[in-house]
Structure formats: C-alpha cells, structure tokens
C-alpha positions, 0 to 999 in steps of 0.5 A: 306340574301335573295340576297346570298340565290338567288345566291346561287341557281343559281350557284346550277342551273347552275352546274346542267344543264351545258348547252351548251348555257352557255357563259363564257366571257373573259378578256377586250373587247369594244362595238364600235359603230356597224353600221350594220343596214345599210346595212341589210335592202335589200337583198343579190344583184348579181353584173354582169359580169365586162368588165374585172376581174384581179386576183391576184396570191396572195389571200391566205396565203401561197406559190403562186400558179403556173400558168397553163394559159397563154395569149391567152388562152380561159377558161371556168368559174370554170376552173383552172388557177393556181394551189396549189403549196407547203403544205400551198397554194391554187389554184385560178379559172376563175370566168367566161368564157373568155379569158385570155388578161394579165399576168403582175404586177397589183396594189391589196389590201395590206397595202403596195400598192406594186404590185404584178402578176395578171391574166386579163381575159376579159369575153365573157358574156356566164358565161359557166361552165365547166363540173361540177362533184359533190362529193359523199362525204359520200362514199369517202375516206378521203383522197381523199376528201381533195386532191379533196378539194385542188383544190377548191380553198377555204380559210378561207373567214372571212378574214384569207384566210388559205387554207380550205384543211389544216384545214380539214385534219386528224392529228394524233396528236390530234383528233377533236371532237368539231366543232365551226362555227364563226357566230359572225362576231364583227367588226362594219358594216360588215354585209355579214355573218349575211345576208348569214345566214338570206338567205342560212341557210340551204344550210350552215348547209349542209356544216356544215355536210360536215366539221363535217364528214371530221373532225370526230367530236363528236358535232358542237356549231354555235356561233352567237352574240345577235345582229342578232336575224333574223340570230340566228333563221334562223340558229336553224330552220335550224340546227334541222336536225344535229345532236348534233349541238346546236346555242349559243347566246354570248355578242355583244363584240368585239373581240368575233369573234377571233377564241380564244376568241369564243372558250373560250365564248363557251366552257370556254377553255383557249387555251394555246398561245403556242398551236393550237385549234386542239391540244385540239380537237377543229376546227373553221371555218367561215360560209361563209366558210363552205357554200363553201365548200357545194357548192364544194361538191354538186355542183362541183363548186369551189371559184369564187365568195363571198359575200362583204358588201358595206358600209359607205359614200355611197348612198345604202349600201348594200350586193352583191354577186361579182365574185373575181377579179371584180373591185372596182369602181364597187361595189361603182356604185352598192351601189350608189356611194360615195359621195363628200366628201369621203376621201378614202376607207377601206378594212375590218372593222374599227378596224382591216381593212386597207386603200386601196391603190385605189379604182382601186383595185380588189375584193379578197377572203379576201374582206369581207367589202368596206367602204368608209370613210369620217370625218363625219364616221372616224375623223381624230385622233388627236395628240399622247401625252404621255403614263399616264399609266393609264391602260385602254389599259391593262383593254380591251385588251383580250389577258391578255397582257401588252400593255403599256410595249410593247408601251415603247420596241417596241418603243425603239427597244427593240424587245427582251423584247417585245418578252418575253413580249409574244408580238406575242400573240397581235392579233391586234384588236386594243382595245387597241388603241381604248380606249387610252386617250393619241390616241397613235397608240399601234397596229402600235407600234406592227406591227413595233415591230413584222416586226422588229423581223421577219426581225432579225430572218431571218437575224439571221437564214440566218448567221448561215446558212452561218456560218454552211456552212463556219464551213463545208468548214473549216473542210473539208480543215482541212480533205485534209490536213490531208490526204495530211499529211498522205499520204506524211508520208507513201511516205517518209517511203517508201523512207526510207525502201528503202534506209534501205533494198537495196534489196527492193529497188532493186526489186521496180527500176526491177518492175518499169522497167518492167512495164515500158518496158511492156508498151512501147511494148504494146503501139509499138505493138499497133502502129504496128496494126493500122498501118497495118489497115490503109495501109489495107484499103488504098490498099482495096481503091486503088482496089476499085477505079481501079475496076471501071471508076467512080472515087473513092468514099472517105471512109465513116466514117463507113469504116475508122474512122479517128483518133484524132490529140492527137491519130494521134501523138501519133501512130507518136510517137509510129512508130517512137520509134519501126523503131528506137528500128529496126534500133538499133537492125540491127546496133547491129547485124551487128557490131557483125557478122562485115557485112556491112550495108544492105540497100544501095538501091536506093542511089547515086552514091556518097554515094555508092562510099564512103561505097565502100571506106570505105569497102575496108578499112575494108577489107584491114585491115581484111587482115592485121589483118589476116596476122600478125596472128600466124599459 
C-alpha cells in the first residue's frame, strides 16, 4: 500500500513540475567499459608546428571543394586554399603560414585506405595570421552571416563533418525553436569535449549565443552524461548568463550521444525516421562545434586546428590541441609513444571508430580520437557461429529495429526485404554486435547491405536515365518520319492537281521559267559588274605605275580583294553564259537581215579567203534568185 501511495505522488510531483531536467530514456542501449580517466588527468596540451601539414581535399561531407592555390604559392595561416564548391561543401584553410610544396594524391584516414588529392604545405615557423576581420554578428543580416559563415570552413566536428553553414541557415519550412548542444560524447575513451568544456566553457557558451541568434530559437538544453561531473558544472557556472538556456544530466549510455536519441532523452520526442530534427523545430550541434564558430565570429578566425584525445596503448594519454593536417606519428610522440606491442591505431572510438589504414595519416577535422591498440585493450574476436536468436541484439538496439532479420537479408542479399525491414534506419552503433553471444559481425552485415543498394539504385537511376533518353531518340525519329510522310503527301497532291487542272500546271512550268530567267540574268548582270571592276582597277594600276619610276606596288588587299576559287569560277561560268547568249543574239540577227558576219578582224589570209568565197556564192545565188523573179 504504502509502495502504490509512494508512486502515486511522484508521478503527481513529476506532472506538476515538468521540468526541464527530466530524462526520458529510449529503447536498448549498453554501458562499455569508458576508460576516460585516462586521458583526463592533465590538461588540454598545444602540439607545435610539424615540419610539414598534407590536407586532404575531402574532410567533410559533401562535394570537394575547389582549389585556389597552386605550387609554389606562399600563404598566410587562416588563408584559403580551397573553396566551398556546390550546396553541401565546405572550404578548407592554411593552418599556418608557409608554403605550398605538393598538390597530388596522398593516403588519408578512410576505412578504404584509398588515396585521395591532398594539399602539402611546408611551414616557415612564423605562424603569421592573415588579416583577421571579427563579425558584428549582432548587427548583420542573417544572410550575410551564413554566406560569411560558408567561408569558414567549419563542420560538424563530433565526427559527422556536415558543413555548419547548412545547418544554420533559415528554412522556411519549419522554424527552430529548441537548440540542443551534444555534450554527451558516449563513446568509450574519448574525452575532447569533456576536457573542452572543463577549460573553454565560457568562450563555448558565447557560441551557443551565437547559434541561438542565427537559428532564432526560443530556449538552448546542453545535454551532458553524468559521468563528467567537473564538465557539467563548468558548463552551469557558465550558462547562467543565457537566457533560457538549462544543463541537463542523462544516463551514462551508450549511444546517448546520437542526435536522436539525445533529442528523445531530453525532450521525450520521437523524431519520425522519415524526417529531420528541424522538420519539428529542433537543431543540434557539438560543443566543439559551436565554440568554432565563437572563435569565427569574434575573432575572425577560421577551422585550422581541433582538439584530439590521444589514448590507449600509449605511454601519457593525453588532449592536444593540433593544427589540421599535422602527421599522426606526431601525436603518438606527444603522448609518449606507443608501445611494443601495438597492434594498429583506431580513428574515433571503439564502437563506431575504424582502423586506420598507417599511422602515416594526417589529422583531419573528423580526427576526435587516436587509439592505439593492443590484445591487452581490443582482443582479437573470436570465430562467428550461428545466429540462436536469442534476441539480445533486438533488446539493445535503440533504433527499435530487427537486427537478426536484417543479419539473415543482408546476408542472402536480399536487399529489398532489409530495405522494407527500414535497414537505413541502423546508425551503426554497433550494440548489436557488442552483445551477441554467437560474435557475429551485424554492423559489417549492414554496411555491405547498404553499399549494395546505394550501388543498385544508382544503376537503376542511371538505366532509366538512358531509357528516357533512348525513349526521347525514338520518339523524335517517329516525329521526322511523320513529317517526312507528311510533306511527301502534299508533293504528291501537288503533282495531282496539276495533272487534274492543266491550266495550273501551266502557269506553275511559266512561274518556274521566269524565275529561272530572272535568276540567270541577275547572275550575268553580276558577272558584267564585277568584271568591269576588276578591268577598272587593273587600268587605275597600269596608271599608277607608268606615273611613276618606282616599280609598281601589288594592290592591297584593301584596294582589290580577290575573290575565292568557288567565286572565281563562278563569274567564269557567268562570263561565258552572257558572251555565248551575245554571239546567239548576233548570229540571229544576221541571218535574219542575210548580212555576213561582222568580226572578221585579225584573221588569216586563209580563213578570209574562204569567207570571200563563201560570199561570192551567197551573192551569185542572191543574183539568181533575183533574176528568176517576175517583174
């Protein structure tokens, strides 16, 4: 009795205050081993210049941003050497001053150990600025904020590297008005941002301010888990001075540090799968992420250096703050080096973390954690054996889904059950596979599973692409056809009126004639005019050169422009045609008027005979004919 009365005025309690502190926890979820005391003993470290930096192009979701440098090319620390290029992008800058020594493919941190375009850049040990500009952000535009914003160069530096610009823009769809910074940070030893807030609180807060102002939201909820005690109160001393802004404590469990799940632990909303968090008024963003963009801000300056916790099989684990692009070995040495029996090195944590291809890796804005590891810290897992089903992965996964049923399509490569099995819901965090009892690898399972499906639906998008365009070719062969068709039609009922109405024909032969002969005569008359340019300027340049001793100077082009071999010959053509249609029109004149032929100058004794010969025939027979004649 007195445990119902007890329980009953509690749950009356809780619905009378309905604070903002309450936690509403979620489905599943494990408690690893954290092993973050580590690396928390000793204070944030700053690592110096490297001998050289290699920035990888590609640090950042989205498109590769676009080269401004090339080699040779001297800069200053903070100044650009890529820009954003497309939406989703962000641009990447020099970390010191120096110069640029190499612009080729470089091996980076990716699960693929592929290589990818890098930028060296060889410092001169000055570390000169570039003319730094603060931001009024109070009294700027919005829209100027995020396109200054988009040259900063800042990502989501928890590990999701979405450009920050994106997120803060204003969408007219849907309105923020709850901002939640993830202070979480869940994954076994990782420890940057707990250290960060510990030491930079308030400068953090300051860019909470800043994101609240651009977002527009109505209250800000720092989410922190309650296994950072010193970080939870450096962060309510120092967020007394925002308004509506609250410090809420959840459960140490893990995956409390996804953006969903911390939405749900401290708002209790269930984001719908099919939707983003700003679709119901909600934005979240990193603590390191926001203190970027205080540092933007106020101080000008843009992403050239991050926190990274250096951990593990090392001597001094420790936090270094390390300019991007600084070589991994580096930070091995810092932290005292590994030791002998390392095995390899993981980028980010153990459960959602990757083995890094070498250690020859440089440090990129996604580069939250180095671990090196060892058989004493990470075992090597033991044979898979098959699935009992006994549910365990389904008990912690905290997405709600059906890990088993999506182990048994990925893995016959049925990707269209595990698509309707909502398999791109899974956010990898691992749990399930942390719990099995038969070690089956479930995440690998879904990452195949997914990179298998992207990779159809490509090849499906790119078939119909070519379907739609040979659909287009078809149909406009069809169309020419038609037009073909069409116009042979109306030729042939042309033809047939004609025949039907002579008349018609008639005066289509007498209208095809004359525009014949009108076009002959307009050519000959062209003929004639060029002609009687050119004999023009040939007697202007006969002139010229007997008016003078100097021999004659050729034409310029400007004075006589010759003409083309295709119009040369056909002014030949047109010479010939108008001297043939004169000597038909003298020929016919003379046999009508019965005269001889007129040009007989300049010819030979012989020809003259015979036309003398010929004319005393035509004579005699004019006699003749004149004779027999009646009077």
């Amino acid at each position: 009795m007195n445990n119902i009365i007890q329980f009953a005025s509690k749950l009356i309690k809780n619905l009378a205050t309905n604070t903002a502190n309450e936690v509403h926890r979620f489905n599943g979820g494990v408690h690893p081993e954290e092993h973050k005391q580590e690396s928390t003993t000793r204070p944030i470290a700053q690592l110096p210049i490297p001998e050289t930096l290699t920035l990888p192009l590609r640090q950042h979701v989205g498109y590769i941003p676009k080269l401004k440098v090339k080699v040779g090319d001297y800069v200053l620390k903070g100044e650009m050497l890529a820009e954003a290029e497309g939406t989703v992008s962000a641009a990447i800058h020099a970390p010191t001053s120096g110069t640029i020594t190499a612009i080729a493919e470089a091996v980076i941190p990716h699960p693929s150990g592929l290589p990818d375009m890098c930028v060296t850049l060889t410092p001169d040990g000055k570390d000169q600025w570039k003319p730094l500009t603060p931001i009024d952000w109070e009294n700027t535009a919005h829209n100027e904020l995020i396109t200054s914003l988009r040259a900063s160069g800042i990502v989501g530096l928890g590990g999701a590297t979405f450009p920050t610009h994106i997120k803060l823009r204003k969408d007219g769809a849907s309105a923020i008005h709850t901002l939640i910074i993830n202070a979480a940070e869940c994954e076994p030893y990782i420890t940057c941002d707990d250290m960060l807030m510990r030491e930079r609180a308030n400068e953090i807060t300051q860019g909470i301010a800043i994101a609240q102002h651009l977002l527009g939201a109505d209250k800000v909820v720092i989410g922190i888990e309650d296994n950072k005690p010193e970080a939870a109160q450096a962060m309510s001393a120092a967020s007394q001075a925002l308004a509506n802004t609250v410090v809420t404590t959840v459960p140490t469990l893990y995956p409390s540090g996804d953006a969903r799940r911390l939405i749900h632990l401290l708002l209790g909303v269930e984001v719908p799968h099919h939707k983003r968090a700003t679709e119901v008024g909600i934005q979240v963003f990193n603590v390191a992420t926001v203190l970027a963009i205080y540092r933007y801000f106020t101080l000008g300056e843009p992403s050239v250096s991050r926190i990274v916790t250096v951990t593990g099989n090392v001597a001094s684990p420790q936090n270094f703050e390390v300019l991007l692009g600084t070589p991994m070995p580096l930070l091995m040495t810092a932290a005292g080096g590994a030791k002998p029996d390392t095995t390899h090195f993981v980028m980010g944590g153990p459960m959602m973390g990757f083995d890094l291809p070498s250690l020859n890796v440089p440090v990129t804005k996604a580069a939250n954690c180095i671990i090196a590891a060892s058989p004493a810290l990470f075992a090597p897992p033991p044979p898979a054996q098959p699935c009992i089903r006994c549910t365990r992965c389904a008990d912690a996964c905290p997405v709600n889904l059906q890990p088993q049923e999506l182990y048994w399509f990925a893995k016959s490569d049925n990707f269209e059950k595990a698509r309707d099995y909502n398999l791109f819901d899974c956010i990898e965090c691992g749990c399930c596979t942390y719990v099995c009892p038969s070690n089956i690898p479930l995440v690998q399972y879904y990452r195949y599973a997914k990179s298998e499906i992207i990779a159809l639906d490509k090849a499906k998008e790119a078939a119909d692409l070519a379907r739609e365009r040979n659909d287009f070719r078809l149909a406009r062969i069809e169309r020419e056809k038609l037009e073909r068709a069409q116009k042979h039609a109306e030729r042939a009922a042309n033809a047939r009126n004609r025949e039907t109405n002579p008349e018609l024909a008639e005066s289509d032969k007498a209208a095809s004639n004359a525009s014949t002969v009108e076009a002959k005569k307009a050519a000959i008359a062209a003929a004639v005019e060029r002609a009687k340019a050119l004999k023009l300027a040939a007697a202007n340049n006969d002139a010229a050169s007997t008016s003078t001793d100097q021999p004659a100077a050729e034409p310029s082009s400007a004075e006589v422009k010759p003409d083309s071999d295709a119009q040369a010959k056909i002014d030949k053509k047109a010479l010939i045609a108008a001297a043939m249609e004169r000597a038909k029109a003298q020929k016919l004149a003379a046999a009508q008027a019965g005269a001889a032929p007129k040009n007989t100058e300049n010819l030979s004794a012989k020809v003259k005979a015979e036309i003398d010969e010929i004319e005393a025939i035509r004579t005699k027979a004019q006699q003749m004919v004149k004779n027999k004649a009646p009077d």
